[in-house]
C-alpha positions in Angstrom: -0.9 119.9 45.1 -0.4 116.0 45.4 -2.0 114.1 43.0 -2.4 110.4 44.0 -5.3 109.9 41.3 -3.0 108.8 38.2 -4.9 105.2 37.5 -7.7 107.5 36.1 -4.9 109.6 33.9 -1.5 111.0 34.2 -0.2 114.5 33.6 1.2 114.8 30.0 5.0 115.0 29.7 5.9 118.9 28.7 7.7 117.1 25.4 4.7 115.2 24.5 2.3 118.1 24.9 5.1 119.9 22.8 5.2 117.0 19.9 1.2 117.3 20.1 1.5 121.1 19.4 4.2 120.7 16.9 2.0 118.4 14.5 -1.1 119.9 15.2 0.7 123.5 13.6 2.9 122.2 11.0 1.7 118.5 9.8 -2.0 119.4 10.0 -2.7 116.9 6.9 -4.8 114.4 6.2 -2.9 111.2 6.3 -5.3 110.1 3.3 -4.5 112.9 1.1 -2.6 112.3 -2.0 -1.0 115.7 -2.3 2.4 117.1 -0.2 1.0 117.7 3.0 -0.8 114.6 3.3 2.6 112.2 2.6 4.1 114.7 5.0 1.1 113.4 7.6 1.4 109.6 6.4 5.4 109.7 6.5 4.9 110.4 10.4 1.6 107.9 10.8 4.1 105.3 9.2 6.9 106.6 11.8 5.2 106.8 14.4 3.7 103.1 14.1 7.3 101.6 13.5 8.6 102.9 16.8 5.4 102.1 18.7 5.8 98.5 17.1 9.6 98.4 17.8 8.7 99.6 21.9 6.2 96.6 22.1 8.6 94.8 20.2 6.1 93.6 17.5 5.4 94.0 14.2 4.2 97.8 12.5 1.2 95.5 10.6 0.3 94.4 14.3 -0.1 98.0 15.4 -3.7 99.6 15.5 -4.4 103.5 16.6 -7.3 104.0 18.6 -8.9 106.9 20.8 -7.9 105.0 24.3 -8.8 101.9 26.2 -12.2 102.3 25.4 -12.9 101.6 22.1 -9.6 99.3 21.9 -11.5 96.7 24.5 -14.6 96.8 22.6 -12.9 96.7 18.9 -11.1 93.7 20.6 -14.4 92.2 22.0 -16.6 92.7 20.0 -14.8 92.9 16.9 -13.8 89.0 17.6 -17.1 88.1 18.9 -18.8 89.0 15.2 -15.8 87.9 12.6 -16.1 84.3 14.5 -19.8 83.9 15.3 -20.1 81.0 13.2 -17.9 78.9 14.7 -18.9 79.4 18.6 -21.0 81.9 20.7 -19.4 81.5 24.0 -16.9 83.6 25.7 -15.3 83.8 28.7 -13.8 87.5 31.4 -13.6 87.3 34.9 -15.9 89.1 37.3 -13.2 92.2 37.7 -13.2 94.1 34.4 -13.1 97.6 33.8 -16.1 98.6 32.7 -15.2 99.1 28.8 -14.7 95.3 29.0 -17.5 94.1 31.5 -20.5 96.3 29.2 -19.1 95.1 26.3 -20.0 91.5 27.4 -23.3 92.3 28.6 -24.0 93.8 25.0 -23.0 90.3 23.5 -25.2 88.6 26.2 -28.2 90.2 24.9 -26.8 89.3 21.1 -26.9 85.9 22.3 -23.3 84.9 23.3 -23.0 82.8 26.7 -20.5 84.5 28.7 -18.9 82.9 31.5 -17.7 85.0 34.3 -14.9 83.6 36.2 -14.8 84.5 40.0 -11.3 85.7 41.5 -9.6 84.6 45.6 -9.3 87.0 48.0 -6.2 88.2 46.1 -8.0 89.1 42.8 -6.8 86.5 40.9 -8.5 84.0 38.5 -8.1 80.9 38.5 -5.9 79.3 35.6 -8.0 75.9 36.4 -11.6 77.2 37.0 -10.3 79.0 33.2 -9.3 75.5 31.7 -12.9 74.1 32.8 -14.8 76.7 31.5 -13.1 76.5 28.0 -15.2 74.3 25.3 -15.0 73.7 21.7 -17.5 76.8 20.9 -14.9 79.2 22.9 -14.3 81.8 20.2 -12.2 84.7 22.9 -11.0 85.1 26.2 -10.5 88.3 27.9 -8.5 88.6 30.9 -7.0 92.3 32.2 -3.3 92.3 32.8 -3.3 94.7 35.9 -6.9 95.1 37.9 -7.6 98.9 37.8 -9.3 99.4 41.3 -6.9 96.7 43.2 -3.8 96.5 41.2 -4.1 92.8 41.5 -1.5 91.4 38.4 -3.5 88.6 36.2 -1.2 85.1 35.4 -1.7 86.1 31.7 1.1 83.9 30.7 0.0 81.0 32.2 -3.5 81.5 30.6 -1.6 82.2 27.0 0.2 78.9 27.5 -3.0 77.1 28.1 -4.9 78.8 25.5 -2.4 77.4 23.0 -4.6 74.1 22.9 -7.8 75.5 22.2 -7.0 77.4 18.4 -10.7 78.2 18.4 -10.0 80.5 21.4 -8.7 84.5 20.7 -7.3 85.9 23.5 -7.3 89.6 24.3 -5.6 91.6 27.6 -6.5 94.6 28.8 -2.9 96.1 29.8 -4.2 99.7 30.3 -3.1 100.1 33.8 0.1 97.7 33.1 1.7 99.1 30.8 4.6 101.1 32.0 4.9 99.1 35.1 4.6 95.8 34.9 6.2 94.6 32.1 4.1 91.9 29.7 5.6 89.9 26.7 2.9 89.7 24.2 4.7 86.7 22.0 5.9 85.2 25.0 2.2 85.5 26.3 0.9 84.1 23.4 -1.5 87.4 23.7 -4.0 87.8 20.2 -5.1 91.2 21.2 -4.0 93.5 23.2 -5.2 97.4 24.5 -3.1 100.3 25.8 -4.3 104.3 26.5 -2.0 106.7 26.0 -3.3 109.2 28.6 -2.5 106.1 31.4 1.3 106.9 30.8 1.5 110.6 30.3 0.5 111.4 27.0 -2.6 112.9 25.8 -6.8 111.9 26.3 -7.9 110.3 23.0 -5.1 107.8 22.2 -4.6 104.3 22.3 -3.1 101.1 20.6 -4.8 98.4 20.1 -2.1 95.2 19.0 -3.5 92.8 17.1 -1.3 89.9 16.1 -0.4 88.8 12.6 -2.8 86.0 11.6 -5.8 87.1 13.8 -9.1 88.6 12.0 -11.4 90.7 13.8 -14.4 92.8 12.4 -14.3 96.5 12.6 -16.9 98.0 14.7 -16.3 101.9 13.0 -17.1 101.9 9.0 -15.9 104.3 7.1 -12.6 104.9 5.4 -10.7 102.2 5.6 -8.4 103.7 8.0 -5.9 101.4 10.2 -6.3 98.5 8.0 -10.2 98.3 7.9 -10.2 97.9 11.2 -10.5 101.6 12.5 -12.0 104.1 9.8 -11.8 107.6 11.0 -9.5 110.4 10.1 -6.5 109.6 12.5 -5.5 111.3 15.2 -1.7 112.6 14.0 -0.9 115.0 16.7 -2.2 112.8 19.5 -0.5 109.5 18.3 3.1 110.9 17.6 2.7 112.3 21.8 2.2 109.3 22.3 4.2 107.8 20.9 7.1 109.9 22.2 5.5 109.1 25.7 5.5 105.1 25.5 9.3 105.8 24.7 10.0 108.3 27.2 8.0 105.7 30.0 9.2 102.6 28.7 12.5 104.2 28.5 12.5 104.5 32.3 10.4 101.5 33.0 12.1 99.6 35.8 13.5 103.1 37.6 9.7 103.4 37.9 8.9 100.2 39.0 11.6 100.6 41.8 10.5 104.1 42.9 6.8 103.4 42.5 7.5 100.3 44.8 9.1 101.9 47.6 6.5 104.5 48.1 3.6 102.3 47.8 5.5 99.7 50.8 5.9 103.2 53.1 2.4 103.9 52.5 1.7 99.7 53.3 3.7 99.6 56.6 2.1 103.1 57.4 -1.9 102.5 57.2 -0.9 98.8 58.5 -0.9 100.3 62.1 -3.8 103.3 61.2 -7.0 102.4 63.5 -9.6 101.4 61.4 -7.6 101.2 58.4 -8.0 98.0 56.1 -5.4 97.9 53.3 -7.1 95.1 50.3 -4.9 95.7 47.8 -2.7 92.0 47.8 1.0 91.7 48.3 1.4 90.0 45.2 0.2 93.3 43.0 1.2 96.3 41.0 3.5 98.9 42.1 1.5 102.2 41.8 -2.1 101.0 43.0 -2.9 100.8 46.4 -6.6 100.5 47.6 -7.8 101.1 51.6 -10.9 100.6 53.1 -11.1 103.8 56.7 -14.5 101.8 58.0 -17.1 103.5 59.4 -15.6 106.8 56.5 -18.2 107.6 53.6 -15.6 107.4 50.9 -16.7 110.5 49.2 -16.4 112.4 52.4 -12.7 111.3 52.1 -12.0 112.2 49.0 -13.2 116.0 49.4 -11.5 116.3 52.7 -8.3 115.4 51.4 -9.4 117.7 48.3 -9.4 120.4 50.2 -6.0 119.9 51.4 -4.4 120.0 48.2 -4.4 116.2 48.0 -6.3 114.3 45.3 -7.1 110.5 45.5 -10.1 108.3 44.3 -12.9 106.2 45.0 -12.7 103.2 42.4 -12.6 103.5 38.8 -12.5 106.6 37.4 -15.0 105.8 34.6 -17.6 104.3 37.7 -16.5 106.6 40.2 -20.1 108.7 40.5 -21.9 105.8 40.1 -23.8 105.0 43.5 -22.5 101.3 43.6 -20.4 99.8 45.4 -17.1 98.9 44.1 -18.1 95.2 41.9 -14.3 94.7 42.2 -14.3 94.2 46.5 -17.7 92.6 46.3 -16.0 89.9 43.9 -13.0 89.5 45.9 -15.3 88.6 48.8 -13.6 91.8 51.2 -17.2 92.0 52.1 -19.5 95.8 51.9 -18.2 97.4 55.2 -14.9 97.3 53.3 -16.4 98.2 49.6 -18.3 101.3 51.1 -15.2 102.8 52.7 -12.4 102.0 50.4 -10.4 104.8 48.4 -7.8 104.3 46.0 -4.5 105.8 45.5 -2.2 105.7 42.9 1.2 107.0 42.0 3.5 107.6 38.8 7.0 108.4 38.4 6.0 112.1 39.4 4.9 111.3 42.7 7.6 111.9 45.2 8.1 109.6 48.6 8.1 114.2 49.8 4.6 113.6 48.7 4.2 110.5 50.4 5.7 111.2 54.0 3.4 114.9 53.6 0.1 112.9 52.7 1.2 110.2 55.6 0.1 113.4 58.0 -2.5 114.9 56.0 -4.5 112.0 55.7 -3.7 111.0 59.7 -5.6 114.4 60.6 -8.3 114.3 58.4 -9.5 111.0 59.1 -9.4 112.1 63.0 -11.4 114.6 62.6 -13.9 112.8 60.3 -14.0 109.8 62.8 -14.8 112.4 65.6 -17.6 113.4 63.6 -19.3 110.3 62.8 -19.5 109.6 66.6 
């Protein structure tokens, strides 16, 4: 098997899914409890936030446990859209979200918030200017991913954090789910205000997530409850889960730039290689992430791709994971203005630090014979 699907989720570590097992059996506490086995529960809640601060290089007050990038982006987005209400209703994302983010707005529109979409170039970036013209004095949050999920196209979130610094008024939150682990992002140097990770993006276990939220901004929760997670995430927390992952945002970030550099070379052989593919259209920019890498094989149904490949033993995507049996075409081409010939043929492939360039130079003839057959057969 080569799996070349790991922007929709990675393969746990073996230690992580052995930390997960270890809790699970002997810390099976509440956190909340006041006896023994709940302070043994809270000693490692309070651990495990402390190293997961000291990773992201923040503070352990800044660190919020969630159940993935989910419910981070709309704790993050909607969360600052009701605490500051009063003092403006209009926010601002680009037209390339994930869909966590992108619904989320659409909830608020029909709340009455004006969003403003901003549009992104041919290489999926926004605009830092078109940004600085849509800001006004009722701006209350601007949300901006890192790293695109479907392109891999890398956001200039510091140069939007710099200019944010003049509008006060103006919270801004980054969706670094598919960034973090290989590209790099200073939150202080970013001026970031919020911030969302998923654990299950860099090899830990489904249902995690950190939400950072820094010192001095107020959001409203969005769960009620308990109180968990400083008010901000009530709900029994998820102890197992968030000390794997927390061993697995060390054991990646511990490795980072290895990763970059091997993720980089395979993703350039796969570049040169498709460049000279018939009928191949590679629209994933230069200027992107290391392990995302999205192609357009016109005239190819997508799906009939995908299962093809499948059936070889290799397993790739169509878009988003979360969208990906959805019957639309991919919103993320269609903004970048690649046009539908290249959104209705487009598959995406992406590799982690388990991938192999073995993998790579065995999928480079896989996928060379299966999309000759398949062309023969759309004749």
């Amino acid at each position: 098997m080569i799996y070349f699907d790991n922007s929709a989720t990675t393969k746990p570590y073996p230690e992580v899914l052995q930390s997960y097992m270890t809790v699970a059996e002997k810390y099976f506490g509440n956190p909340s409890s006041i006896h023994a086995i709940g302070a043994e529960a809270e000693r490692l809640l309070s651990q495990s936030r402390s190293v997961t601060a000291q990773l992201l290089r923040v503070k352990p007050t800044e660190i919020i446990f969630t159940s993935g990038g989910t419910e981070g982006n709309n704790l993050a987005i909607k969360g600052t859209a009701i605490k500051h209400r009063s003092r403006g209703r209009h926010v601002i994302t680009t037209g390339i979200e994930h869909a966590s983010v992108s619904a989320a707005f659409k909830q608020l529109e029909m709340l009455g918030f004006e969003v403003t979409y901003l549009s992104v170039g041919k290489e999926g970036i926004v605009s830092v200017e078109e940004l600085k013209r849509s800001l006004r004095d009722d701006t209350i949050l601007v949300s901006v991913m890192h790293v695109n999920n479907e392109m891999g196209a890398i956001q200039p979130i510091e140069e939007i954090g710099r200019l944010l610094q003049q509008y006060p008024k103006a919270v801004f939150h980054v969706d670094y789910v598919q960034g973090i682990g290989k590209v790099p992002l200073d939150f202080k140097k970013a001026h970031i205000d919020l911030c969302t990770m998923s654990g299950h993006k860099f090899h830990s276990v489904k249902g995690t997530g950190i939400l950072y939220v820094r010192e001095g901004v107020a959001i409203d929760p969005i769960l009620s409850g308990g109180q968990q997670e400083k008010y901000y995430r009530s709900g029994t927390e998820n102890l197992p889960g968030i000390v794997a992952m927390t061993k697995a945002l060390r054991m990646t970030l511990e490795k980072q730039e290895e990763t970059r550099q091997k993720l980089h070379r395979m993703k350039e052989e796969l570049v040169s290689f498709f460049s000279i593919v018939p009928r191949a259209a590679i629209n994933t920019p230069k200027a992107s992430a290391p392990h995302i890498l999205n192609v357009s094989f016109l005239g190819l149904k997508p799906e009939v791709l995908v299962h093809a490949l499948e059936e070889r033993g290799i397993y790739v995507s169509t878009k988003s994971a979360c969208s990906s049996k959805a019957k639309e075409l991919s919103h993320v081409l269609l903004e970048m203005g690649l046009g539908q010939k290249a959104a209705e043929s487009a598959i995406r492939i992406s590799f982690s630090n388990q991938n192999t360039m073995e993998e790579i130079e065995q999928f480079k003839v896989i996928i060379q014979t299966t999309i000759s057959k398949l062309y023969e057969v759309t004749r």
